[in-house]
MDAnalysis code that builds the backbone (N, CA, C; Angstrom):
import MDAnalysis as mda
import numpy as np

u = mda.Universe.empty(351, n_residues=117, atom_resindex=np.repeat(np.arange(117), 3), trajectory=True)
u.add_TopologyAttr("name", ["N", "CA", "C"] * 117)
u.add_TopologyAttr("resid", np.arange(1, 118))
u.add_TopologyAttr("resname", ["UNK", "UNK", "UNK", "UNK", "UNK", "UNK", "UNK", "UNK", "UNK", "UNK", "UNK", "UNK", "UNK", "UNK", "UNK", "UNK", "UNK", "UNK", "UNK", "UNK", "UNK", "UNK", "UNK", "UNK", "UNK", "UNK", "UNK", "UNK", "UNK", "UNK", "UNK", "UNK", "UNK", "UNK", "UNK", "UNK", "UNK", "UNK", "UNK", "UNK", "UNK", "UNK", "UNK", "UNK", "UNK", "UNK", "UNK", "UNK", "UNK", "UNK", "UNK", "UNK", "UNK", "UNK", "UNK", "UNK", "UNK", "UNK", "UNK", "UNK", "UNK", "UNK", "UNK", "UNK", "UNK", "UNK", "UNK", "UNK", "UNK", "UNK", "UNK", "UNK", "UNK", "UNK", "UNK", "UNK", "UNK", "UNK", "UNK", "UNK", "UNK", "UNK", "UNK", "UNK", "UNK", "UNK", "UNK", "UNK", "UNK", "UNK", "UNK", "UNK", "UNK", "UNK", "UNK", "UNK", "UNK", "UNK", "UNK", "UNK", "UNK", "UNK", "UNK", "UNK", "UNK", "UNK", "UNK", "UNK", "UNK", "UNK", "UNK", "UNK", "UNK", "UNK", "UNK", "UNK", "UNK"])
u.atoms.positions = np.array([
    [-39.504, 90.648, -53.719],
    [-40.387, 89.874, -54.570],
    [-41.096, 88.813, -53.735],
    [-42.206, 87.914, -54.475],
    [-43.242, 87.288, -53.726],
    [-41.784, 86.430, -53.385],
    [-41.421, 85.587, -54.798],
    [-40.844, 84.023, -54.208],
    [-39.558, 84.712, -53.264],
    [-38.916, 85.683, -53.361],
    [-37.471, 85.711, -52.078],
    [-38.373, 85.721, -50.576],
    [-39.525, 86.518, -50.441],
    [-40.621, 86.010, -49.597],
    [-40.556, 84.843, -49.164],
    [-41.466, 84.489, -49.766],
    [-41.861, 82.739, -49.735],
    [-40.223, 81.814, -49.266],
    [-39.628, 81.764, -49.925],
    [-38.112, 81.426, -50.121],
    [-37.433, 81.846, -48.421],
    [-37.600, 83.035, -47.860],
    [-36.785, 83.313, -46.850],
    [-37.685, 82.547, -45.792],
    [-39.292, 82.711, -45.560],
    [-40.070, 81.665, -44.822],
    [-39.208, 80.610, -44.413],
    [-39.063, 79.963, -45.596],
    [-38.247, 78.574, -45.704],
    [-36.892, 78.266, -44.856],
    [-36.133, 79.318, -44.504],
    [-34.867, 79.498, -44.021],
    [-35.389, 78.899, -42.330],
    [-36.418, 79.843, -41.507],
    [-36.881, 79.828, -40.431],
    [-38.211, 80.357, -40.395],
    [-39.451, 79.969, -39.500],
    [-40.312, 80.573, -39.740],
    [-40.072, 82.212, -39.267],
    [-40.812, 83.085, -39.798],
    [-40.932, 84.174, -39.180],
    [-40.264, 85.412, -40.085],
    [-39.199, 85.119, -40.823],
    [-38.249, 85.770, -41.624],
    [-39.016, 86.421, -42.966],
    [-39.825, 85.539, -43.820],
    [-40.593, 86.117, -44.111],
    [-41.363, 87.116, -43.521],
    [-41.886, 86.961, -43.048],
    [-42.565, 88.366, -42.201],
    [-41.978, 89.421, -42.224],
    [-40.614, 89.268, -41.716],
    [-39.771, 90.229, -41.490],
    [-39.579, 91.077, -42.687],
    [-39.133, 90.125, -43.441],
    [-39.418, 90.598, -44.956],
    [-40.258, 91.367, -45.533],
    [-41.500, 91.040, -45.261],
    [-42.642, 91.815, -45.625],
    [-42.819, 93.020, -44.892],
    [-41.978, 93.366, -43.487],
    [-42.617, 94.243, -42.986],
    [-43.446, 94.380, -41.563],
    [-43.652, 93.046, -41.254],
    [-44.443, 92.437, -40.624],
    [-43.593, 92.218, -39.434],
    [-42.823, 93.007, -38.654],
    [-42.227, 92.949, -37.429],
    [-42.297, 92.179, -36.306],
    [-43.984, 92.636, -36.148],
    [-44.403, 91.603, -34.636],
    [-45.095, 89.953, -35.025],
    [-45.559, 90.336, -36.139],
    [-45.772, 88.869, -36.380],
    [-44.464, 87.770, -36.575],
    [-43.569, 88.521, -36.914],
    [-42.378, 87.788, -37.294],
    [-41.748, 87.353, -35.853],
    [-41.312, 88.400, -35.084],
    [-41.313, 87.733, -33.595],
    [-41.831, 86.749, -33.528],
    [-43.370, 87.103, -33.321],
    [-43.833, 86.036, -32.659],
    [-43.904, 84.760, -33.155],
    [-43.537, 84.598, -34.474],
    [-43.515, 83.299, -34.712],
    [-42.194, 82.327, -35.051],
    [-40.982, 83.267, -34.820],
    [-39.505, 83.195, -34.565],
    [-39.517, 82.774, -32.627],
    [-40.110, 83.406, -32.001],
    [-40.116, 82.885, -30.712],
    [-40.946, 81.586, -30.221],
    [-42.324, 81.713, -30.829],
    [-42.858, 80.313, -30.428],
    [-42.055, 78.530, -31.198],
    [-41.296, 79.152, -32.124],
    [-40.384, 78.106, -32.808],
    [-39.129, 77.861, -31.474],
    [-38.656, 78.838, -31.562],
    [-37.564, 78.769, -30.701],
    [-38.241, 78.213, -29.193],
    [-39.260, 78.357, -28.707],
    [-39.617, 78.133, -27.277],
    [-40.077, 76.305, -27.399],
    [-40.363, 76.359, -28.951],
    [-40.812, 74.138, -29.127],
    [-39.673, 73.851, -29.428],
    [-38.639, 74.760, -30.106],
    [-37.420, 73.613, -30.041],
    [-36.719, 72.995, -28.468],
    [-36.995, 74.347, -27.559],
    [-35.690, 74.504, -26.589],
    [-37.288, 73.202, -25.845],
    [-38.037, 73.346, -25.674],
    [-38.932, 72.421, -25.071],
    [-38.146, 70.644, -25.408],
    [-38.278, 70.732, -26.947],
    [-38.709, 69.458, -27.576],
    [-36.547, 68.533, -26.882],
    [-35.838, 69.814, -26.866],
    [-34.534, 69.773, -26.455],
    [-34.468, 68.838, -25.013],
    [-35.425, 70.070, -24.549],
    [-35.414, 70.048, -22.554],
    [-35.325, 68.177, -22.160],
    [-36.871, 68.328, -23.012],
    [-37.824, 67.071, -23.100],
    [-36.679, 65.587, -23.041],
    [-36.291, 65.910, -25.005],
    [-35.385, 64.359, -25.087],
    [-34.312, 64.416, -24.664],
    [-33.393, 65.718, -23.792],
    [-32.169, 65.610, -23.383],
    [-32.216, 64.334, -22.001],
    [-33.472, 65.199, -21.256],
    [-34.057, 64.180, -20.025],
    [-34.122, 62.857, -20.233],
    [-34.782, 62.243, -21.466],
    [-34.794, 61.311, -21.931],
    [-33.456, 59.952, -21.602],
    [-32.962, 60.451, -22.579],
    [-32.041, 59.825, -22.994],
    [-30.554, 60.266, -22.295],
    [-30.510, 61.382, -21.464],
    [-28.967, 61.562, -20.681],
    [-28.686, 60.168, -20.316],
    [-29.530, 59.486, -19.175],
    [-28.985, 57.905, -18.938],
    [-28.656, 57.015, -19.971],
    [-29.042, 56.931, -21.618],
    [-29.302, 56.168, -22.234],
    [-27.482, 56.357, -22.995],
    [-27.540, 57.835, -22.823],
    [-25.985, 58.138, -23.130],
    [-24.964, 57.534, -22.722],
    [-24.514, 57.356, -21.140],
    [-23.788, 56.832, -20.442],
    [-23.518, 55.701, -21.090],
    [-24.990, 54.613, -20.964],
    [-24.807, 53.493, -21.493],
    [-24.186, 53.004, -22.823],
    [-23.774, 53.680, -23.896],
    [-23.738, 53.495, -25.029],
    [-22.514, 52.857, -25.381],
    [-21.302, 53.613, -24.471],
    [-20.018, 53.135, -24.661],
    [-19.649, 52.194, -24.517],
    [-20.375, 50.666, -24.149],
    [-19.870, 49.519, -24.140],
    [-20.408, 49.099, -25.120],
    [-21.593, 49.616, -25.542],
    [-22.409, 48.558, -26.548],
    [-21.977, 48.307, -28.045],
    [-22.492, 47.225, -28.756],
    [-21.866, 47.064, -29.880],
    [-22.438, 47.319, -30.969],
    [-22.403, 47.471, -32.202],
    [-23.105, 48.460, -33.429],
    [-24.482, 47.346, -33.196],
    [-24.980, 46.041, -32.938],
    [-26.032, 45.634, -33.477],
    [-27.103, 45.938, -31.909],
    [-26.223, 46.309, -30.359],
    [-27.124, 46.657, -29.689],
    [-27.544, 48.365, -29.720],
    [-26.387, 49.003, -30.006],
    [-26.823, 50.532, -30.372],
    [-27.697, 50.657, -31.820],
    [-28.282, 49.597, -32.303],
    [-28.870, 49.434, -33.443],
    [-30.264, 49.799, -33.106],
    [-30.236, 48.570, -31.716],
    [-31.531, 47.962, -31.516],
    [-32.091, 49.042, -30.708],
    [-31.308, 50.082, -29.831],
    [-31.299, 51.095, -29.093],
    [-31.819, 52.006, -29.978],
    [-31.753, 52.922, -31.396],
    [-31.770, 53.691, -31.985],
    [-33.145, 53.160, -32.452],
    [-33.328, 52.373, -32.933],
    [-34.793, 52.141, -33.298],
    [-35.836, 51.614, -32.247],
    [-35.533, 51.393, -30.849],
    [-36.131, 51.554, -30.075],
    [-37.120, 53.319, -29.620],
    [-36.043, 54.330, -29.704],
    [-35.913, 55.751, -29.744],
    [-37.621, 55.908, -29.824],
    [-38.246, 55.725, -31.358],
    [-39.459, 56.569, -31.364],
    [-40.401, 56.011, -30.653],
    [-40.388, 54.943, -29.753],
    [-41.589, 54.606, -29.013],
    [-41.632, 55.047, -27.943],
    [-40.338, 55.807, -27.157],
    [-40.277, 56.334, -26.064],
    [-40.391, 57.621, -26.343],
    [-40.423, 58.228, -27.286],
    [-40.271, 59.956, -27.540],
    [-41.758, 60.068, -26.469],
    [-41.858, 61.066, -25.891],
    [-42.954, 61.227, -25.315],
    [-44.277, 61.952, -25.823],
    [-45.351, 61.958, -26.070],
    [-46.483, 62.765, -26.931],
    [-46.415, 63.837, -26.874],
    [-45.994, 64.743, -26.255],
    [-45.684, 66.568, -25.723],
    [-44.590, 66.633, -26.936],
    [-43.623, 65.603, -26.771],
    [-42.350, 66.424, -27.618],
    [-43.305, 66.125, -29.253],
    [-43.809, 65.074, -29.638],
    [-44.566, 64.931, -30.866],
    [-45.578, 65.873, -31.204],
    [-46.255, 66.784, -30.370],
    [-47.313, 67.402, -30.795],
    [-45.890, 68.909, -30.551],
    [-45.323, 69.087, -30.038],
    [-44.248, 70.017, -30.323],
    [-43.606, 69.985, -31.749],
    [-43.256, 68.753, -31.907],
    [-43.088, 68.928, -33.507],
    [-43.855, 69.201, -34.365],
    [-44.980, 68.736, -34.447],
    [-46.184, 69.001, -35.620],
    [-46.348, 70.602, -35.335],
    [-46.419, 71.145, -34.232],
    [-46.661, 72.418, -34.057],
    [-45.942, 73.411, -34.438],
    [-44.805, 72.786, -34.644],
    [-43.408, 73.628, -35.418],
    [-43.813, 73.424, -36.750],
    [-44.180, 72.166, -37.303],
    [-44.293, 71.865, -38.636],
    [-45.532, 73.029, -39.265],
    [-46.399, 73.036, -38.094],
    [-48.012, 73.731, -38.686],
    [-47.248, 75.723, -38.692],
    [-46.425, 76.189, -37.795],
    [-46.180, 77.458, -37.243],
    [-45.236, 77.533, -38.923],
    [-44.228, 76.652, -39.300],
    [-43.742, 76.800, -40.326],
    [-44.419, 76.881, -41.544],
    [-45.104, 76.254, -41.518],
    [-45.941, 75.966, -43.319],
    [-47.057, 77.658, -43.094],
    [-47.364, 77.950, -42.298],
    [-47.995, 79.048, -41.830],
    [-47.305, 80.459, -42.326],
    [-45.921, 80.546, -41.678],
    [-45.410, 81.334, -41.715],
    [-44.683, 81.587, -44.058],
    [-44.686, 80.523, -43.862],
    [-44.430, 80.301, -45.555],
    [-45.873, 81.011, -46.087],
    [-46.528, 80.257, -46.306],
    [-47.999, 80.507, -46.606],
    [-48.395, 81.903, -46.467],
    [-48.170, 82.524, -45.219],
    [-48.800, 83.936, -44.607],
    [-47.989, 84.865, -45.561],
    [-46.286, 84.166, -45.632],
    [-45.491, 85.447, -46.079],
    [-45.842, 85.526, -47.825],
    [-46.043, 84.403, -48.403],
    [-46.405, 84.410, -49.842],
    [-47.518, 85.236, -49.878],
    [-48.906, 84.839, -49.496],
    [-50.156, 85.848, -49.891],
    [-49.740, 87.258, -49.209],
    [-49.293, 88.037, -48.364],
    [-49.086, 89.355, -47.880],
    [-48.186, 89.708, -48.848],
    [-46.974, 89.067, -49.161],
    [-46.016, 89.913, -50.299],
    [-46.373, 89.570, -51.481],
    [-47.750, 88.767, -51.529],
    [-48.569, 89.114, -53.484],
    [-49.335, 90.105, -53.046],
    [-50.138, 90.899, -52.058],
    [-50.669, 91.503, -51.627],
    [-50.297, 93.039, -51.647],
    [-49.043, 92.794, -51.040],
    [-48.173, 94.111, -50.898],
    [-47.627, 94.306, -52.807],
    [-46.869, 93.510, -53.158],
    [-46.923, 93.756, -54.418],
    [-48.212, 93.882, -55.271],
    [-49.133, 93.625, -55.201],
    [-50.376, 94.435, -55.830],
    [-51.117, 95.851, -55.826],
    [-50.745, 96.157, -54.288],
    [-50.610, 97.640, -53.842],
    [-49.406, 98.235, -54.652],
    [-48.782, 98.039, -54.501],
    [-47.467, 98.826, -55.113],
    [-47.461, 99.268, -56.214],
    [-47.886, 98.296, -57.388],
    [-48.274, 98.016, -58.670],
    [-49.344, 99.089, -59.168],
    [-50.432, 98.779, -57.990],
    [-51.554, 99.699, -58.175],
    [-51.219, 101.461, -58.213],
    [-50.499, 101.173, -57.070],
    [-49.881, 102.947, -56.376],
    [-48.827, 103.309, -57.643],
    [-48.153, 102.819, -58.295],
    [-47.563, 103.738, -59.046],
    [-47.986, 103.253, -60.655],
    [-49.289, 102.451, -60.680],
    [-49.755, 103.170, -61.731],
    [-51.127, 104.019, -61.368],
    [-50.957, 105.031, -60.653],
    [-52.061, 105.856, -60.322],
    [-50.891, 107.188, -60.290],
    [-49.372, 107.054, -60.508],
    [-48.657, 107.932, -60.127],
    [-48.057, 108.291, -59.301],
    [-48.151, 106.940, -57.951],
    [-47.172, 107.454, -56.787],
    [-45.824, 106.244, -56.717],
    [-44.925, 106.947, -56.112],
    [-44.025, 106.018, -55.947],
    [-43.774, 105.670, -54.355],
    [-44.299, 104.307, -54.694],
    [-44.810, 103.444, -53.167],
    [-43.720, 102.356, -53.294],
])
């Protein structure tokens, strides 16, 4: 059905697709997710490994000040990595809803003409 469609999108991008049928598109948009996470990973692990070390002496109001320090150092690569996950996701939702109202309209059509599609 459209919404288990739409609905599996939601799980990860790409799954929808899969769903529908849609094999290589589904790859490919299961891999470019997976290639901005392991990036956006690479990115803030680098970051912050030193920031780790440091943590164990500090006290809840300087690991405070540390944690909300965080988004001014994220670097612009890992931020446009996120939005790009955000845009590849809402995409992959979106794509899988109109193709499986699509595909269910064919179907609909095909066996009321008499075939079973």
């Amino acid at each position: 059905s459209i919404l288990a469609t739409a609905l599996s999108g939601l799980v990860f991008p790409g799954i929808g697709q899969f769903s529908n049928r849609q094999f290589l598109k589904g790859a490919v948009l299961v891999l470019v997710v997976v290639l901005l996470f392991l990036f956006m990973y690479v990115k803030a692990s680098t970051i912050f490994a030193e920031d780790m070390a440091s943590l164990q002496g500090m006290s809840l109001e300087e690991i405070s000040g540390w944690v909300s320090s965080i988004s001014h150092r994220i670097p612009g690569s890992v931020r446009m990595a996120f939005w790009a996950i955000f845009g590849v996701w809402v995409f992959g939702i979106v794509d899988a809803y109109l193709v499986g109202k699509r595909l269910d309209r064919e179907r609909e059509a095909g066996s009321e003409r008499g075939y079973n599609g």
